[in-house]
C-alpha positions in Angstrom: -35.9 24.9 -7.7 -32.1 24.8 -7.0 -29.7 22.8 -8.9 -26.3 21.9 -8.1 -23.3 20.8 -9.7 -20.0 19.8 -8.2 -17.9 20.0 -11.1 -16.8 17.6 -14.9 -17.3 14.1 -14.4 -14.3 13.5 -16.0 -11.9 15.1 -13.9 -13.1 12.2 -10.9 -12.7 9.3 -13.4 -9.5 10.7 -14.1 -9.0 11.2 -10.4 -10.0 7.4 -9.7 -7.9 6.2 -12.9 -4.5 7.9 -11.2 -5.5 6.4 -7.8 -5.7 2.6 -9.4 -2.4 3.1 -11.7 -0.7 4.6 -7.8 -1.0 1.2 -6.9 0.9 -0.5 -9.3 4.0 -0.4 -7.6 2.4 -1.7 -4.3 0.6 -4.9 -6.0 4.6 -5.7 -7.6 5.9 -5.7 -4.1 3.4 -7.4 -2.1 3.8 -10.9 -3.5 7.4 -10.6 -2.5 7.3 -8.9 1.0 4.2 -11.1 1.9 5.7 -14.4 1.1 9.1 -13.8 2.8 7.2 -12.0 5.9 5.4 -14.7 6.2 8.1 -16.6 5.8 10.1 -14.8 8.8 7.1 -14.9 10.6 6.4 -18.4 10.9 10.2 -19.5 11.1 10.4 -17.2 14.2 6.9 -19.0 15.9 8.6 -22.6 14.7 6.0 -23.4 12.0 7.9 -23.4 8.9 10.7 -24.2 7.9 13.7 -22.1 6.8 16.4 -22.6 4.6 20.0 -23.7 6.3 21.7 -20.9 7.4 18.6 -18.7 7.8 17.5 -17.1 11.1 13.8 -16.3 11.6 12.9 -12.6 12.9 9.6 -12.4 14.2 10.3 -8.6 14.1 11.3 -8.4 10.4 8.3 -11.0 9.1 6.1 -8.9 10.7 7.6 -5.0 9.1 7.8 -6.9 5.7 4.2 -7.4 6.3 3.7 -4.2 7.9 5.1 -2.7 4.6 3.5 -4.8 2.2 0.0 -3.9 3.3 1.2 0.1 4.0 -0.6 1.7 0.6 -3.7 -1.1 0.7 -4.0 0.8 4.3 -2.9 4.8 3.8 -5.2 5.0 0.7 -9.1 4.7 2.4 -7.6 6.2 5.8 -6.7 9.3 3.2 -9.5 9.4 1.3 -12.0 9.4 4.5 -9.4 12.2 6.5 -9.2 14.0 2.9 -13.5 14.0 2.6 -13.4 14.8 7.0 -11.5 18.0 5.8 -13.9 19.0 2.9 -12.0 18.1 0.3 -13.9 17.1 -2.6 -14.0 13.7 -4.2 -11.5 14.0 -7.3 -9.1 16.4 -4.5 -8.8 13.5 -1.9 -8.4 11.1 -4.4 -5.4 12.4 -6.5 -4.0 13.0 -2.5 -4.5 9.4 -2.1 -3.3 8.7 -5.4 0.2 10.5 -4.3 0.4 8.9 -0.7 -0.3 5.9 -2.5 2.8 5.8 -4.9 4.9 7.1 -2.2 4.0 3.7 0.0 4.6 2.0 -3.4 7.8 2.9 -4.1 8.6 2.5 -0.3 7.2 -1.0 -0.5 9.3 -1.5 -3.9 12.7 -0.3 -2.4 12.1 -3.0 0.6 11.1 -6.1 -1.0 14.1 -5.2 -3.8 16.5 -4.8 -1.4 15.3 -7.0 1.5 13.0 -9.4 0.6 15.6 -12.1 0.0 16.8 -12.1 3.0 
């Protein structure tokens, strides 16, 4: 009889806890580049209105949206390429964790900057 082990428990929950605290950054900025994509989006298709002065872009609504749902997106594509590649569980997800926060931050410099346009 043959027993395997794949390594601590706790090094995967701790894995899986840095992966949900990566996200932080991306649930701060997606209220703001969701509402005013939309926003953009549906002032460009003449469905809502926009305040005076204000031109729709169908183009922008739709890359604050883009960006908004960026790290919601990157993190299972890099957990399933990361697993694909042989990686093991607590490996693809601190990778994920770090794509993650990159799209985050990303996210968070747009919808600072941008959003209010």
């Amino acid at each position: 009889m043959e027993s395997h082990t794949t390594g601590p428990p706790g090094r995967a929950i701790g894995a899986v806890a840095v992966l949900c605290l990566a996200f932080l950054p991306a649930l701060l900025a997606a209220l703001p580049l969701t509402l005013n994509g939309a926003q953009q989006t549906l002032g460009a298709l003449g469905r809502a209105e926009m305040p005076e002065g204000a031109t729709p872009s169908l183009g922008w609504g739709l890359a604050m949206l883009g960006v908004a749902a960026l790290p919601f997106v990157a993190s299972p594509v890099v957990l399933v390429v990361g697993r694909a590649k042989h990686l093991s569980w607590s490996r693809a997800a601190e990778l994920s964790a770090k794509v993650v926060l990159g799209c985050g931050l990303f996210a968070c410099l747009m919808a600072a900057l941008f959003a209010g346009v």
